[in-house]
SEMARZA-101613 format. One line per field, with one value per residue (C-alpha): y, z, x; residue number from 1; chain. Coordinates in steps of 0.5 Angstrom, whole numbers. Layout:
BEGIN
c2 = [Y_...]
c3 = [Z_...]
c1 = [X_...]
pos = [NUM_...]
unit = [A_...]
END
This chain:
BEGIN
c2 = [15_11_10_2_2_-4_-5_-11_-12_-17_-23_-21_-25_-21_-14_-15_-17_-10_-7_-12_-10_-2_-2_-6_-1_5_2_0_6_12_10_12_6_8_8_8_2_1_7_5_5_4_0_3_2_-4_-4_-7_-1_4_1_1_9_11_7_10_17_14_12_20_22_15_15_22_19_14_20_24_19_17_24_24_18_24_29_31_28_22_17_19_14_8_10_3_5_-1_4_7_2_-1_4_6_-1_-1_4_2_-4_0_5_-2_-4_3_3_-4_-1_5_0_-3_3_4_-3_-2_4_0_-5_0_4_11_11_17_20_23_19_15_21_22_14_16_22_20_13_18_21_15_13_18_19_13_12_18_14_8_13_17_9_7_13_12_5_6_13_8_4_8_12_6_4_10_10_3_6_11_6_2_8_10_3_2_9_7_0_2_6_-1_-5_0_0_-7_-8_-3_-7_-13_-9_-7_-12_-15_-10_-10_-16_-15_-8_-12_-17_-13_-9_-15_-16_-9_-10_-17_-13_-8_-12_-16_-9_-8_-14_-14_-6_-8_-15_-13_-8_-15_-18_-13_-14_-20_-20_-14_-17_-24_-20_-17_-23_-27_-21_-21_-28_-29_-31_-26_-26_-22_-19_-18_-10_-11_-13_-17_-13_-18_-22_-20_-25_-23_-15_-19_-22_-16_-11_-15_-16_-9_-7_-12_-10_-3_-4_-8_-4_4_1_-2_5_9_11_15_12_12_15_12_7_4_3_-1]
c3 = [196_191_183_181_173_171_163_159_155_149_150_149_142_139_142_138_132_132_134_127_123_125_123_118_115_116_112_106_106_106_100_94_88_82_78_71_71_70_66_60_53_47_41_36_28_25_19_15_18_15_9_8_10_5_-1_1_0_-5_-9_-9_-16_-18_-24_-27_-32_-35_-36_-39_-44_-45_-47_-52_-55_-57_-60_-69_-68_-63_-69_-73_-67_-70_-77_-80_-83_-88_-90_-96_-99_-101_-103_-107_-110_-111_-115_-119_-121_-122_-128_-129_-132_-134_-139_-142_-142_-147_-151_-152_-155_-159_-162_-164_-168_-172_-173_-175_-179_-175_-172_-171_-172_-168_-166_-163_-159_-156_-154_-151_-147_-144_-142_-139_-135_-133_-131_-127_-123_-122_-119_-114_-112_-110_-108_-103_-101_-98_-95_-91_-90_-86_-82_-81_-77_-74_-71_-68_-65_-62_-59_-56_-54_-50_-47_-44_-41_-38_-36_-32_-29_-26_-23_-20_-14_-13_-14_-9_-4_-3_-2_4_7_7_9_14_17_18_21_26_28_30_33_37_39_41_45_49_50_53_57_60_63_65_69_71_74_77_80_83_85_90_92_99_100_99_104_109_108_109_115_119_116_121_127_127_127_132_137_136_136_130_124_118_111_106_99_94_93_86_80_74_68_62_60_54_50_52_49_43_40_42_39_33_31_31_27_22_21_21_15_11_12_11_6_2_1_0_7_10_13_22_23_30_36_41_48_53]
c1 = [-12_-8_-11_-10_-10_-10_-7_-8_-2_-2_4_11_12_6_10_16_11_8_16_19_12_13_21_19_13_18_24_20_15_21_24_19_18_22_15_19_21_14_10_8_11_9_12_15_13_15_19_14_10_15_15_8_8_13_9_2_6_10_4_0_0_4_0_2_8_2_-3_2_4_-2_-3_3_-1_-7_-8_-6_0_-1_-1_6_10_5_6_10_17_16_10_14_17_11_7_14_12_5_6_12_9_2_7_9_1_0_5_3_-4_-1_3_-3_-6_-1_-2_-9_-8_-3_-7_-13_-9_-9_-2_0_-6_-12_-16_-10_-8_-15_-15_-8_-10_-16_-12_-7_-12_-16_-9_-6_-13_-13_-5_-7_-13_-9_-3_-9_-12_-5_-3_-10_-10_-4_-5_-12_-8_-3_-8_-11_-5_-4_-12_-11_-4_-9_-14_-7_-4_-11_-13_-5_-6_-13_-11_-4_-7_-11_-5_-2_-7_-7_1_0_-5_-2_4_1_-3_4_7_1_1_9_9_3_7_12_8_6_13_14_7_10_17_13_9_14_18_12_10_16_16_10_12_15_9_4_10_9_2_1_5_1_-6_-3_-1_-8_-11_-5_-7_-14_-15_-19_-17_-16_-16_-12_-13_-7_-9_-4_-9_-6_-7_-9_-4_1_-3_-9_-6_-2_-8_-13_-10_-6_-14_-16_-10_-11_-17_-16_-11_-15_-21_-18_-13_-18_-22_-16_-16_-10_-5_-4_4_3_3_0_-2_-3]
pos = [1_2_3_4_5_6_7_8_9_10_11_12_13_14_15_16_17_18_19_20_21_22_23_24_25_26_27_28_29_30_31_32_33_34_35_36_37_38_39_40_41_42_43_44_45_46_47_48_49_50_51_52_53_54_55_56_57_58_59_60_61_62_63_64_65_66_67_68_69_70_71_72_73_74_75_76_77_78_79_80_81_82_83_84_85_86_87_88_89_90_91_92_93_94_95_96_97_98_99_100_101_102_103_104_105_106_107_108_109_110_111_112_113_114_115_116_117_118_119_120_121_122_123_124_125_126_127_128_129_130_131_132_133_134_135_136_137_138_139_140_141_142_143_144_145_146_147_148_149_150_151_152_153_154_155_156_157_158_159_160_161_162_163_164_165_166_167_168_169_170_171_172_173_174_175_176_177_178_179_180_181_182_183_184_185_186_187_188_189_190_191_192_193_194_195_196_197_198_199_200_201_202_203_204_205_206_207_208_209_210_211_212_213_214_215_216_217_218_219_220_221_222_223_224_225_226_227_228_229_230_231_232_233_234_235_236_237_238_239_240_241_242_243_244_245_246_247_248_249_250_251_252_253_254_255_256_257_258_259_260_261_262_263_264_265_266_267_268_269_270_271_272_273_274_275_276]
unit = [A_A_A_A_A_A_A_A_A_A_A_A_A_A_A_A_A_A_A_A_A_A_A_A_A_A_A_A_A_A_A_A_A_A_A_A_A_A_A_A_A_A_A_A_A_A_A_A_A_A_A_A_A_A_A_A_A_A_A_A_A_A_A_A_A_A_A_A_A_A_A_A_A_A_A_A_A_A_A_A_A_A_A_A_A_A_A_A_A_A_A_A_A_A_A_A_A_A_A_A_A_A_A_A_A_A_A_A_A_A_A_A_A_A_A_A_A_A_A_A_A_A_A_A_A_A_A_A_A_A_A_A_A_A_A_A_A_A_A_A_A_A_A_A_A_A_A_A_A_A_A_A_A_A_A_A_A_A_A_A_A_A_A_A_A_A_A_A_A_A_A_A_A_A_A_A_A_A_A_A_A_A_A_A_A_A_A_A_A_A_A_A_A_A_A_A_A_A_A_A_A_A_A_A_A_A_A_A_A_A_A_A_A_A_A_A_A_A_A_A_A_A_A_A_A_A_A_A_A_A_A_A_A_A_A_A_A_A_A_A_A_A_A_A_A_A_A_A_A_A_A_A_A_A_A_A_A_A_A_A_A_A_A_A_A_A_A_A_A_A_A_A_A_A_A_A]
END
């Protein structure tokens, strides 16, 4: 007894569909995706950031010339660079013109005895020697308060010479800790922007790597609802990453912040970039 089997078969244009959609699904699966042209990459160092690495190294120990100098400026011999090299010449002078006044003080003396009838005599001697004495006590006591006078002020000049090396010493790891910040945060905010450039190309490459598979799908996603007579629906199963805009302000405000806080307390200096 014959077998009679009964095939319901779809209509020829939905056979060569399925055909077309086959040859098609075979040809562009069997080459692999060159995934390279989309990996991620990471942006570079700006030049400010560079520039803010050298200085935040450069600035390590920048203020030994000022503690060194502020020690040639203690110390016994740390006045004698202040010391006024008029001093000299007016204690030279002082003292001449005191000489001066000792003398008329002698001729003085002289006088009195002359006019008392001692001249010559004993009593004129003895006046003599204890004007001579007073005098020449006097001559040192002058001489010594001069000589004090100016190591006085050359050791007070070498002091404030001190406090103002100390005091630039203290304020140049400051000054230089703000300069890298601002370096810093300049240099983020470009090596932001052009990571958002290298996350646009990257999407766009792999946009384009996946758009005949989204094509192919989209066309077999249509044959099955042809074939099945209910209509279908197809989700893309490419997911857009956030938006280069989306990264470049993200990730610039981070960056911003983390110079300005870590460089602001001396922090050490991030070397690296990056991802996405």
């Amino acid at each position: 007894m014959a077998v009679q089997q009964m095939q319901s078969l779809p209509p020829q244009y939905v056979e060569d569909l399925q055909k077309d959609y086959g040859k098609q699904l075979t040809a562009t699966t069997a080459a692999p995706l060159d995934t390279a042209k989309f990996a991620p990459t990471v942006a570079g160092q700006d030049p400010f950031q560079t520039q803010a690495y050298n200085l935040a190294g450069q600035g390590i120990g920048a203020y030994q010339p000022y503690i060194t100098q502020a020690g040639a400026y203690s110390g016994p011999t740390g006045y004698q660079s202040f010391m006024s090299p008029y001093q000299q010449d007016v204690i030279d002078a002082t003292m001449s013109e005191y000489d001066i006044q000792a003398q008329k003080g002698l001729s003085g003396i002289g006088q009195l005895a002359a006019k008392s009838g001692n001249l010559g005599g004993g009593r004129e001697g003895v006046m003599r020697s204890e004007f001579q004495n007073k005098s020449d006590m006097n001559r040192a006591l002058l001489q010594s308060g001069l000589l004090q006078q100016g190591f006085g002020q050359a050791q007070k000049g070498a002091q404030n010479a001190w406090q103002q090396q100390m005091q630039m010493g203290a304020a140049l790891p400051g000054m230089q800790r703000a300069d890298v910040a601002a370096l810093g945060s300049m240099g983020a905010t470009q090596q932001a922007q052009a990571q958002a450039q290298a996350d646009a190309l990257r999407e766009q490459n792999r946009m384009s790597a996946y758009e005949p598979y989204e094509r192919l799908g989209y066309l077999g996603q249509g044959i099955a609802s042809i074939a099945s007579g209910m209509p279908g629906q197809y989700q893309s199963t490419v997911t857009p990453n956030p938006t280069p805009l989306q990264t470049a302000l993200g990730t610039g405000s981070v960056l911003s912040g983390i110079y300005g806080n870590v460089f602001g307390t001396g922090g050490s200096f991030p070397t690296g970039g990056y991802g996405s």
